[in-house]
C-alpha positions as CSV (number, residue, x, y, z in Angstrom):
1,X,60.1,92.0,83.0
2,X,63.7,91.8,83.8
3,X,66.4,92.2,81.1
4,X,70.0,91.9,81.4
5,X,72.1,94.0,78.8
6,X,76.2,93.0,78.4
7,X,78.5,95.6,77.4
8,X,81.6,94.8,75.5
9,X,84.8,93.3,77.7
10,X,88.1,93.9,77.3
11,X,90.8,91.5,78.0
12,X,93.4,92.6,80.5
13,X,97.2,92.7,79.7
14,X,99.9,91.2,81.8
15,X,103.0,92.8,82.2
16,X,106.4,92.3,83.9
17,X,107.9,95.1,87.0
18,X,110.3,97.1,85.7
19,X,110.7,98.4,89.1
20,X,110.5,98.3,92.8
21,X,106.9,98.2,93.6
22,X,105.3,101.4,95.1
23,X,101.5,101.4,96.0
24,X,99.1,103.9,96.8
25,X,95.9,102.5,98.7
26,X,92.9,105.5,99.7
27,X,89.7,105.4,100.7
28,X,87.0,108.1,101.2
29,X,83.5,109.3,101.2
30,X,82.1,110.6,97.9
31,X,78.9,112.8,97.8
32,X,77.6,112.4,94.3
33,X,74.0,112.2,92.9
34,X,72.2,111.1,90.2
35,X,70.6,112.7,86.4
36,X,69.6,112.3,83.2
37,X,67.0,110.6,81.2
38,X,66.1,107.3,81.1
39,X,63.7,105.1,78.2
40,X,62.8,101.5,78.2
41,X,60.3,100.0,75.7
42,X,59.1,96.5,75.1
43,X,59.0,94.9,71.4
44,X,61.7,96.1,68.3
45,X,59.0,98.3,67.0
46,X,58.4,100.9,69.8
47,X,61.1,103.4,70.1
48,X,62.3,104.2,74.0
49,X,61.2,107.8,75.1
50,X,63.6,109.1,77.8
51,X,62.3,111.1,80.7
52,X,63.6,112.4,83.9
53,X,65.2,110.5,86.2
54,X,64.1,113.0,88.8
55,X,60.7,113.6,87.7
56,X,59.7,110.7,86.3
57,X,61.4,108.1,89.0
58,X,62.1,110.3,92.3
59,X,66.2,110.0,92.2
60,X,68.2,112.3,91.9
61,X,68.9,113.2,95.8
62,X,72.4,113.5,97.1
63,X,73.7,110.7,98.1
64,X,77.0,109.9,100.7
65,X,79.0,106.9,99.4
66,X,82.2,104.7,99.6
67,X,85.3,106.1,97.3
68,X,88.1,103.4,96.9
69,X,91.1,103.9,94.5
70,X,94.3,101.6,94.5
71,X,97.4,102.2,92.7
72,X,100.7,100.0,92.0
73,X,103.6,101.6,90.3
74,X,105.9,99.6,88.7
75,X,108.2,102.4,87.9
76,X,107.0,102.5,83.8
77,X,103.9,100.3,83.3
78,X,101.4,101.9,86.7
79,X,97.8,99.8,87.4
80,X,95.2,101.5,89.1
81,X,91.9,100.6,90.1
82,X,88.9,102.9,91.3
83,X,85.2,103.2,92.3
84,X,82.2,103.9,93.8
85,X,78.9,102.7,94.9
86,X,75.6,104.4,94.3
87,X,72.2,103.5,95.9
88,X,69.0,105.1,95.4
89,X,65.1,105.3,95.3
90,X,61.8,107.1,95.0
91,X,58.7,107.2,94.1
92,X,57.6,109.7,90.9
93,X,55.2,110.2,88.1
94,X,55.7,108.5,84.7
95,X,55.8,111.6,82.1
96,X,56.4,108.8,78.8
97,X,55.6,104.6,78.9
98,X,58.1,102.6,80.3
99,X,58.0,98.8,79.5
100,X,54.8,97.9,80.7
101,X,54.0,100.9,82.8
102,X,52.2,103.5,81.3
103,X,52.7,107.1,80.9
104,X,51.0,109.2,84.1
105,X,51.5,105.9,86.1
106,X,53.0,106.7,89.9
107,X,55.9,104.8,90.2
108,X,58.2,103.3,92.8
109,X,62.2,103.1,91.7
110,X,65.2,101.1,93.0
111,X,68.9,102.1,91.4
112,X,72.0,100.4,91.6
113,X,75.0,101.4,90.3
114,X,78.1,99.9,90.9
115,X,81.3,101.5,88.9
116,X,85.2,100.5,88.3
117,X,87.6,101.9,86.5
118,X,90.3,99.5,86.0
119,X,93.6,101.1,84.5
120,X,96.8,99.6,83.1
121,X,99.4,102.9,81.9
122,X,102.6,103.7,81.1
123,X,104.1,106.7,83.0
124,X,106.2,109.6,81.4
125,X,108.1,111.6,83.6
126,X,109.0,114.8,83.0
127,X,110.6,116.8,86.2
128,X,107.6,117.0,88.3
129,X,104.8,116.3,86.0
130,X,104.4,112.5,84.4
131,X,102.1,111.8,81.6
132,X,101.0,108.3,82.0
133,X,98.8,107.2,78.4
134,X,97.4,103.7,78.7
135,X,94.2,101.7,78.4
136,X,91.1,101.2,80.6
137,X,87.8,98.7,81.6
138,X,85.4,100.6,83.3
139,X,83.1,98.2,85.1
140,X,79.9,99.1,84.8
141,X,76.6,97.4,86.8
142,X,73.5,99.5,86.6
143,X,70.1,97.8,87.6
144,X,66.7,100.4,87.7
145,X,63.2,98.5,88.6
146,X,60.1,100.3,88.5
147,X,56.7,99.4,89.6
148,X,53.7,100.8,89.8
149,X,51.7,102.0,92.6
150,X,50.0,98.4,93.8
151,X,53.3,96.4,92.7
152,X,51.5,94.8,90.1
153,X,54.0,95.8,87.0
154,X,57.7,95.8,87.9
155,X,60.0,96.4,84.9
156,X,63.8,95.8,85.8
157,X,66.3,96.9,83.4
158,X,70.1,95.5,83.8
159,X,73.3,97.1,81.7
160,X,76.1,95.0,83.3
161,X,80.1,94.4,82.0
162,X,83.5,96.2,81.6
163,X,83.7,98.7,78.5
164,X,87.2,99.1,77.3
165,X,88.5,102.5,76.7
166,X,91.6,104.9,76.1
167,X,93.1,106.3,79.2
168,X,95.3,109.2,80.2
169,X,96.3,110.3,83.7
170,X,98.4,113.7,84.5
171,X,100.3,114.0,87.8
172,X,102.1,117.0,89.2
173,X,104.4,116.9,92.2
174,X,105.6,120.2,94.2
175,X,106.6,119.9,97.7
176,X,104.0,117.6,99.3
177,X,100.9,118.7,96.9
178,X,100.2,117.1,93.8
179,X,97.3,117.4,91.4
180,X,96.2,114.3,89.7
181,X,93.8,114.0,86.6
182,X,92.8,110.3,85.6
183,X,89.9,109.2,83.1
184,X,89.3,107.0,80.2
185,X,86.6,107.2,77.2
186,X,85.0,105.3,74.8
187,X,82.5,104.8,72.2
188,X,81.4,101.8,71.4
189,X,78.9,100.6,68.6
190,X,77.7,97.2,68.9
191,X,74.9,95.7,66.8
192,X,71.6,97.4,67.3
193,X,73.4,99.6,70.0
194,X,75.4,102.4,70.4
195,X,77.0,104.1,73.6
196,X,79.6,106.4,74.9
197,X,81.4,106.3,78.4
198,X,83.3,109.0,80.0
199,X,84.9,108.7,83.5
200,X,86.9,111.2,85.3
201,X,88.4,111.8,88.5
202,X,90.7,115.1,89.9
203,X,92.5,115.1,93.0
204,X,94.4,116.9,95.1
205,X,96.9,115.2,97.5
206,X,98.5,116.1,100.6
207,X,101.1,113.7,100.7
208,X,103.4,113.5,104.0
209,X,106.1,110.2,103.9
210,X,103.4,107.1,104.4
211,X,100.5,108.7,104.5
212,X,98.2,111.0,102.7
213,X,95.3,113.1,102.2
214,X,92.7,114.3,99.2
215,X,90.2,115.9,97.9
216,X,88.3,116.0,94.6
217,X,85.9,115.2,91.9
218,X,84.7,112.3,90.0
219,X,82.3,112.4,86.6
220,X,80.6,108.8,85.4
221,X,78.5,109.5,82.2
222,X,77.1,107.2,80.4
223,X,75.0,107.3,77.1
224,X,73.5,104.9,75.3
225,X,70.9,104.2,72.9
226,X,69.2,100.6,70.4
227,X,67.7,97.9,70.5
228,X,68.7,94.5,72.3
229,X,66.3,91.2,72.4
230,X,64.0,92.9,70.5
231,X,63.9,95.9,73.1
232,X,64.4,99.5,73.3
233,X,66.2,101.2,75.7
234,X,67.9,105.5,75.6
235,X,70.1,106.2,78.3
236,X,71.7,109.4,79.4
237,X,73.1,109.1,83.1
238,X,75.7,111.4,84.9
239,X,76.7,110.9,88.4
240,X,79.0,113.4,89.8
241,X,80.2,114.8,92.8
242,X,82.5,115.7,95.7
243,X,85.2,112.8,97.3
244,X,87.4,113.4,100.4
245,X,89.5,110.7,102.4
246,X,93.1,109.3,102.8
247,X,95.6,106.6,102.8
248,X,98.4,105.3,103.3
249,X,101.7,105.0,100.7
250,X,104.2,102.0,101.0
């Protein structure tokens, strides 16, 4: 069974330059794995039970992927956009039902997560720090399939769209290092459906004239619980870990 779950959107604001344009492109390699619990349930009656993710689904394993993070300065309003890629899968032992599959089942699982945060703030500068409050989408597009052993039950559960959120970053300048703290959170109640969403990245740059280097951390957690099309679904997912890579500055 395959269901596809839409989070809230959040319309994006145009606004004029109010200076000469400076950007900021980097990429990099981020080593970040999966956790949490995960509970899917057919029908509006049965509650979800979360189990797991490494126990009950076989993820959880480090994983090496792509970092990207773009940023235009304006010189007041600043845009930035960021992300990261996630792949994984593994075979487990159901410890609660999931959708179709019952509890004790052997199970194979596919994840997908693709993640965006998509930033639009207005930068405060104070000597070498700047405070730049503003507001955020975080795309999110999470797929998990399961099936059993012989392939005969696969249960696919989608949670796919951009959540809007509060954002704040915090930059500090000396010499050619500067620290640089950027996240945005929500909680959203929507129907039958509640969540909250928390993503956060630090960095530290080497920055020398066009070019530049970084390293640094990134949280996605997401948590989530109700019923939609009259199923069940409790989700408590954290990816974290390690990014390094450059760019360039022009």
């Amino acid at each position: 069974m395959r269901k596809n779950y839409f989070l809230v959107t959040l319309p994006l604001l145009a606004l004029p330059s109010c200076a000469p344009l400076q950007m900021s492109a980097q990429a990099g390699y981020a080593q970040v794995a999966i956790e949490g619990d995960f509970g899917y349930a057919t029908g509006s009656t049965t509650p979800s039970v979360p189990q797991d993710v490494e126990s009950g689904f076989g993820l959880g394993d480090d994983q090496g992927v792509p970092y990207g993070r773009v940023v235009a300065d304006f010189g007041v309003p600043v845009i930035g956009v960021s992300g990261i890629f996630l792949q994984d899968d593994g075979t487990g032992t159901l410890q609660e039902d999931f959708g179709g599959i019952s509890s004790g089942a052997p199970v194979r699982s596919d994840l997908e997560l693709w993640n965006a945060l998509t930033s639009l703030a207005f930068e405060i500068e104070i000597g070498p720090v700047s405070i730049s409050p503003g507001l955020a989408a975080d795309y999110i597009d999470l797929s998990l399939e399961v099936s059993d052993a012989v392939g005969a039950v696969v249960e696919t559960v989608e949670l796919s769209g951009p959540v809007p959120m509060g954002f704040l970053r915090a930059e500090v300048e000396i010499w050619k290092l500067a620290g640089v703290v950027e996240g945005g959170y929500s909680k959203v109640d929507i129907d039958d459906a509640e969540g909250s969403v928390l993503d956060l990245t630090g960095l530290i740059e080497l920055r020398l004239n066009r070019v530049n280097a970084f390293v640094g951390y990134r949280i996605f957690d997401f948590d989530g619980d109700g019923v939609i099309d009259e199923d069940s679904f409790d989700a408590d997912i954290k990816i974290a870990g390690f990014i390094i890579g450059g760019g360039f500055q022009f």
